[in-house]
Each structure stands twice: as structure tokens, then as C-alpha cells.
C-alpha positions as CSV (number, residue, x, y, z in Angstrom):
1,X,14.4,1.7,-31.0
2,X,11.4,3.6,-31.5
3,X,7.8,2.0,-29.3
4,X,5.1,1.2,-31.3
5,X,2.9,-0.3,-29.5
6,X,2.7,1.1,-26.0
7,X,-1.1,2.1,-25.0
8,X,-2.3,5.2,-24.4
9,X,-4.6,6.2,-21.4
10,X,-8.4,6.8,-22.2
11,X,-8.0,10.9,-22.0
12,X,-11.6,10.6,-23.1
13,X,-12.7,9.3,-20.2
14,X,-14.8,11.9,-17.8
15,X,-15.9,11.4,-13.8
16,X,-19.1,10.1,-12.8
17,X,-20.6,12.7,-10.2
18,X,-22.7,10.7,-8.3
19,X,-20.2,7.7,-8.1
20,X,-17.2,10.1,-7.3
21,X,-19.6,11.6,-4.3
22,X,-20.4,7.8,-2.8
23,X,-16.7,6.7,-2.9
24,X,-15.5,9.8,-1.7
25,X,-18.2,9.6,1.7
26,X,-17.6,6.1,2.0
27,X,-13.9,5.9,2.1
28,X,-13.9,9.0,4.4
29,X,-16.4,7.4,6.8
30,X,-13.8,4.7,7.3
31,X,-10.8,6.7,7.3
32,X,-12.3,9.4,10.1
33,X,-12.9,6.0,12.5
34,X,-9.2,5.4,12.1
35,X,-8.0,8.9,13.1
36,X,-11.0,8.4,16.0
37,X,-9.4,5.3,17.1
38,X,-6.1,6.6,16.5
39,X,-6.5,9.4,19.0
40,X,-8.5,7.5,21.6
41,X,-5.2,4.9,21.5
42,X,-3.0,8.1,21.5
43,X,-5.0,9.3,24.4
44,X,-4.9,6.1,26.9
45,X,-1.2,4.7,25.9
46,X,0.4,8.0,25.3
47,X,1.4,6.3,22.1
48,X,1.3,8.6,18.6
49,X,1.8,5.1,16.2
50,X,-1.6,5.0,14.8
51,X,-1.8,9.4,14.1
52,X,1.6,9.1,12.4
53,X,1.1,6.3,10.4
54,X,-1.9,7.6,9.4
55,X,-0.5,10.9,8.7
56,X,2.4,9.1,6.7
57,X,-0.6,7.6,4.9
58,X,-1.4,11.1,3.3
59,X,2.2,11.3,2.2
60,X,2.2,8.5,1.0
61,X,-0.4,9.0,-1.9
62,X,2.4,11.5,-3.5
63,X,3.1,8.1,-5.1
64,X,0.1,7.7,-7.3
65,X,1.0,9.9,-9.8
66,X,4.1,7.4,-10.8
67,X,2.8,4.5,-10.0
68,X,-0.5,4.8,-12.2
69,X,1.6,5.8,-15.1
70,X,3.9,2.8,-14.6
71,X,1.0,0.2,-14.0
72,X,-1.3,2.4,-16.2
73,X,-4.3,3.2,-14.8
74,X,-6.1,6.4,-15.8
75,X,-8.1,8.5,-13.4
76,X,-10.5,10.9,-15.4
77,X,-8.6,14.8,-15.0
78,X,-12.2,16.5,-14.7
79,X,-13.1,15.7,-11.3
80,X,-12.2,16.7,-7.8
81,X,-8.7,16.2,-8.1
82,X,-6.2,16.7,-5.3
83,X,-3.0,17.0,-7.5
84,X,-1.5,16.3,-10.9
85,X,1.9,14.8,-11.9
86,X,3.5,13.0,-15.0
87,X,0.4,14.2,-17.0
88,X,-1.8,11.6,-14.1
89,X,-4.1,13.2,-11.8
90,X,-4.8,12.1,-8.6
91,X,-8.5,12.3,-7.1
92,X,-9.2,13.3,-3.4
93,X,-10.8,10.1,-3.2
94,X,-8.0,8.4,-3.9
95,X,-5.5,10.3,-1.1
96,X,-8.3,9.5,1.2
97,X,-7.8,5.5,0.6
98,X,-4.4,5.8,0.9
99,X,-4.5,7.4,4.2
100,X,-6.8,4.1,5.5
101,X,-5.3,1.4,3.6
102,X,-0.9,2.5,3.5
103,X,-1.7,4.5,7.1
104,X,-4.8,3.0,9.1
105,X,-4.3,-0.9,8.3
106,X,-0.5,-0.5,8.2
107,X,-1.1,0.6,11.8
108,X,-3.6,-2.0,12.4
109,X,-1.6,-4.6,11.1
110,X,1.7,-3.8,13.5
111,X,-0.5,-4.1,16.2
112,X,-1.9,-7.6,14.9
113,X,1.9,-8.8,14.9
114,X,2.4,-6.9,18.6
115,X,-0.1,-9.7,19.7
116,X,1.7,-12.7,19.0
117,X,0.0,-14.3,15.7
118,X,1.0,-17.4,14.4
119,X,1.8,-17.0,10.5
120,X,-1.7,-18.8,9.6
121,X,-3.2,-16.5,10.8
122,X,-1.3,-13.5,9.8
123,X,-1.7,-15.0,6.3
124,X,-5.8,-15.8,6.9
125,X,-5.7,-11.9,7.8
126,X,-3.9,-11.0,4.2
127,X,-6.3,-13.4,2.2
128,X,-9.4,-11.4,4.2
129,X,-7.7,-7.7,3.5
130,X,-7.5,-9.4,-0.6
131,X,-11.3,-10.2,-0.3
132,X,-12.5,-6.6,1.1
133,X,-9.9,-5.1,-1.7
134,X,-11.5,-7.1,-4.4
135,X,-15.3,-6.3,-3.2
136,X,-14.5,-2.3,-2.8
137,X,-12.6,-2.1,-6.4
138,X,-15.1,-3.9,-8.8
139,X,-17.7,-1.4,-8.1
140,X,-15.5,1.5,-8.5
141,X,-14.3,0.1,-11.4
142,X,-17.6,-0.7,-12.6
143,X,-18.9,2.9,-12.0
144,X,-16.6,4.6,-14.6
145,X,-14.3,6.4,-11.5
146,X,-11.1,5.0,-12.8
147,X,-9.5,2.5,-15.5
148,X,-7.0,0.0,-15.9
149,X,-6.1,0.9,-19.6
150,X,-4.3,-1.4,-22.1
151,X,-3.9,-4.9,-22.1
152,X,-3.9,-6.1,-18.1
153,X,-3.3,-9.7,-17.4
154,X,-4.9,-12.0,-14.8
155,X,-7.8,-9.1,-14.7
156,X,-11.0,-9.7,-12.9
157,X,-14.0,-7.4,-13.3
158,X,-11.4,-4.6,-14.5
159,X,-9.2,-5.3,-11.2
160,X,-5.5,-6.5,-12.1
161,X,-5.2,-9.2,-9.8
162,X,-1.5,-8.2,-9.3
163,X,-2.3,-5.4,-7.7
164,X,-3.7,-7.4,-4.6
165,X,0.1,-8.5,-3.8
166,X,2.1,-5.0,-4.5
167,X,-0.4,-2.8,-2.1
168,X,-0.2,-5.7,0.5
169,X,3.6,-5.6,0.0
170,X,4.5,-2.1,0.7
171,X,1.6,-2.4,4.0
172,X,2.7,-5.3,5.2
173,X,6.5,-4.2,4.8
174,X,5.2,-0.9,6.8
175,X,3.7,-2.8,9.2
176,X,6.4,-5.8,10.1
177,X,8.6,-2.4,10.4
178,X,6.9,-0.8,13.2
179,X,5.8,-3.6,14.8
180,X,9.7,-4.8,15.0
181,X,11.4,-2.0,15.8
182,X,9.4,-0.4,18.8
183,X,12.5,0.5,20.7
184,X,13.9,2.4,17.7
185,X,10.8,4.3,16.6
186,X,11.0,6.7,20.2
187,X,12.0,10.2,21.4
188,X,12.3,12.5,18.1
189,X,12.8,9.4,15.9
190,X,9.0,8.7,17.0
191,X,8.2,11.4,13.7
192,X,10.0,9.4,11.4
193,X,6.7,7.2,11.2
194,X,5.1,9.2,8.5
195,X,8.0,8.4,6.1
196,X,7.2,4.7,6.7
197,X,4.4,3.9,4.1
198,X,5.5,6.2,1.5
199,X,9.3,4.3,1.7
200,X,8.3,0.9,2.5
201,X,5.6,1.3,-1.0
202,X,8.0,2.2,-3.5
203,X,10.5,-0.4,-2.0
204,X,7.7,-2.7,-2.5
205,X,7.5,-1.4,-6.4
206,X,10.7,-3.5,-6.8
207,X,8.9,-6.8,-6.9
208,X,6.5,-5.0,-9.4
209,X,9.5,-3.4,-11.7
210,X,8.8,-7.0,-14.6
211,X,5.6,-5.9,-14.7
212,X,5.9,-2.0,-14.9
213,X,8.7,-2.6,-17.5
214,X,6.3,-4.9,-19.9
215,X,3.6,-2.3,-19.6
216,X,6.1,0.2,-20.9
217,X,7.5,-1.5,-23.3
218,X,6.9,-2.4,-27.0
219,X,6.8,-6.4,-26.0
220,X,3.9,-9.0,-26.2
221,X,0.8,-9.7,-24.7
222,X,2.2,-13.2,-23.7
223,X,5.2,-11.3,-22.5
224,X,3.0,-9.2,-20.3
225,X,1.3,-12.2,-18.8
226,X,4.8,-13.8,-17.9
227,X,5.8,-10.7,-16.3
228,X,2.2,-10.7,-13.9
229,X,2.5,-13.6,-12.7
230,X,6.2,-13.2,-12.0
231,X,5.3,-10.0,-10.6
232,X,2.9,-11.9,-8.4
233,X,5.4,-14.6,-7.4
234,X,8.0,-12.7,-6.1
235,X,5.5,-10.4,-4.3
236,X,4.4,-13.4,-2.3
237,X,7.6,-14.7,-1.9
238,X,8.5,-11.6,-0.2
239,X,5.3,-11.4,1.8
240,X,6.2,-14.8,3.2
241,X,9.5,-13.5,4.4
242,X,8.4,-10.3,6.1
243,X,5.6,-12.6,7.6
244,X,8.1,-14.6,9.0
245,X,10.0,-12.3,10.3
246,X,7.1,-10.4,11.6
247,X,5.5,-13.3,14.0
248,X,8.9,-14.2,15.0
249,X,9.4,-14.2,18.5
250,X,11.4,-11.4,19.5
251,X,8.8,-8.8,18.3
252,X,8.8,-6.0,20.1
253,X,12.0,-6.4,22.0
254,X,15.3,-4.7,21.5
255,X,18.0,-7.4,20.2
256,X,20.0,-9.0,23.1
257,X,23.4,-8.2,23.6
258,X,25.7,-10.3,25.0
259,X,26.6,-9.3,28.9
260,X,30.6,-9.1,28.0
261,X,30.0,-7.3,24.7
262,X,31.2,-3.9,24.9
263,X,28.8,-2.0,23.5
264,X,26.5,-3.3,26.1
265,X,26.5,0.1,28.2
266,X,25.6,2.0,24.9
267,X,22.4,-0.1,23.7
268,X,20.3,1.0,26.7
């Protein structure tokens, strides 16, 4: 069966200069006070979390290229691109939000849940990181930098609304990670870190697969909007669960084992 219907990304599009400039400063402002306070934590606890994570970030964004031609969204090719891959490029810009957003607030997330949080309030923090998403996209959407092309349900002001849960997903999967398995995450397995946020977002892509699937398929616009808000249920079902498990109280803290166990001696 031939596709007839999928849409095609607005090649047409070109980059606004002055708006490509602002978001480019503006991200990087933020994203240099996280490798700042990064290093300063790095410097008084002797711990690398925050560098790593952040560096892990930067890998991370090697998933844009898919991920954009799944959800379709079309960046304009003619502007300060950092790479290019299944015919999607991928602005500097861009790499630099992905360092703060699947690097910095992973890392300040885990050490949210290192505190003790109730789940209220973990989910109070979620809702506020939705808010700041929402207020920094419809501007950049606005300006011409980027598009979500086709037909996109539950869109606000150009924004897919489904795309709050599947970034806060693979962060907050990232982040319950770290934040749970201190005692693994040391000597040379420290370094694993960086591969954190680039596994723990494509993992997240699984509650997203409906939706990517509907987008690339020759199906209904009804069909479309029954795979969003699925998308978006099962994205939040799964949020629910890793914040669970994430303010439970054993964070932190290698598992117990029992005194007679035999493996006792080993898990030291």
C-alpha cells in the first residue's frame, strides 16, 4: 500500500536572523549557569553529576534529527546548523536547549528527589517546568525559527501539547535514574552518566510510538487526535510511576540485603 496523504515539511521555509541570534544568546545564557553551577557543585562535593549529565545533554541532541522527522517538525536548513540527518537539520540553538533541558534540569531534578519531596510536589515542579516550556516555545514558534508541519492535534500557539509529556518523560526518567542509583553510578561507572539522557529519551519515545506512527501514516485526522491524546495518557501514566518510585523512601540508598543472604559480603 502506497501513502497518499502523508505531509511534507515546509522546505520553503528560511531562518529568521535576528530571532535565530536572541534564542541562541538566551538559551546559552542559561545553559553556561548550569555548567557554572555544575562545576562549583563539582568543586565543593567532589561530585561530577551535574558536568556529566550536562555533557550527556550534548549527546543527547543526536536524537533530534529522528525524532523531528517522526513527530514532524521542520527546522529551516539555511541557518546555523550544527548537523544534518534523515534529510532534518538540527540548529546550534537547538543542541544548546538540549544540553539545559535533557542535561541541566535532568540533573536538577535528581537532586530535587535527593531531598525527600513528597509526590505533590514533585508533580507541582513538572506542572511549573510545562508552564516555562510553554512560555519559551510560543515565541519561538511565533518568530518563524522552527515549525510543527502537518496536521498536529491538541496544538496551542503552534506548540503540540503532547510534546510537554514526552520531553518531561525521557528527563524525568533520567532524573529518577540518577537520583536512585547513587551507589551504582561510582568509580569508572561514574562516566556512564552522559549516556543517561540520550537512553532514558528514546526509551521515553515508546509512550510516543501511536502518535509517531499516525503522523507517518496515510490514516485520519480523527485518527491522529486519538493517537495524541493516547500518546499523552500513557506518558502521564508513566510519569506517575517513575514519580513514585522516585520520592520513594529508599532514595539514595543501596537495597538492603538480608544479614544471612550470601551474597551479603559481595554487595559492599
Amino acid at each position: 500500500m502506497f501513502l497518499t496523504a502523508v505531509d511534507v515539511p515546509p522546505v520553503g521555509m528560511t531562518t529568521p536572523v535576528g530571532a535565530q541570534t536572541t534564542a541562541q544568546l538566551a538559551i546559552g545564557a542559561v545553559v553556561a549557569a548550569m555548567v557554572l553551577g555544575a562545576l562549583w557543585r563539582w568543586y565543593r562535593t567532589g561530585q561530577p553529576t551535574g558536568v556529566l549529565l550536562l555533557v550527556g545533554g550534548l549527546g543527547c541532541s543526536m536524537n533530534e534529527a529522528l525524532v523531528d522527522q517522526l513527530g514532524h517538525c521542520w527546522f529551516p536548513p539555511d541557518g546555523a546548523i550544527a548537523y544534518s540527518a534523515f534529510g532534518y537539520a538540527v540548529p546550534w540553538w537547538v543542541v544548546t536547549a538540549y544540553v539545559g533541558f535533557f542535561g541541566g534540569l535532568t540533573w536538577l531534578t535528581a537532586e530535587l528527589l535527593a531531598t525527600g519531596p513528597t509526590r505533590r510536589r514533585m508533580w507541582a515542579a513538572i506542572g511549573g517546568v510545562w508552564v516555562v516550556n510553554l512560555i519559551l516555545e510560543m515565541p519561538i514558534l511565533a518568530s518563524g525559527l522552527y515549525q510543527y508541519y502537518g496536521y498536529q492535534p491538541l496544538e496551542v500557539g503552534g506548540f503540540p501539547l503532547n510534546w510537554l509529556v514526552i520531553n518531561s518523560l525521557g528527563s524525568l526518567f533520567a532524573a529518577v535514574l540518577v537520583a536512585r542509583l547513587p551507589w551504582w553510578f561510582t568509580g569508572a561507572r561514574r562516566l556512564l552518566l552522559v549516556l543517561v539522557p540520550y537512553v532514558t529519551y528514546f526509551a521515553s519515545w515508546v509512550a510516543h510510538m501511536p502518535l509517531f506512527l499516525a503522523h507517518n501514516a496515510d490514516v485520519s485526522d480523527p485518527a491522529r487526535l486519538f493517537a495524541a491524546v493516547l500518546c499523552i495518557l500513557l506518558g502521564l501514566v508513566a510519569m506517575d510511576a517513575l514519580v513514585r518510585t522516585g520520592v520513594a523512601p529508599t532514595v539514595g540508598h543501596r537495597p538492603a540485603v538480608p544479614a544471612d543472604d550470601p551474597q551479603r559480603a559481595s554487595v559492599r
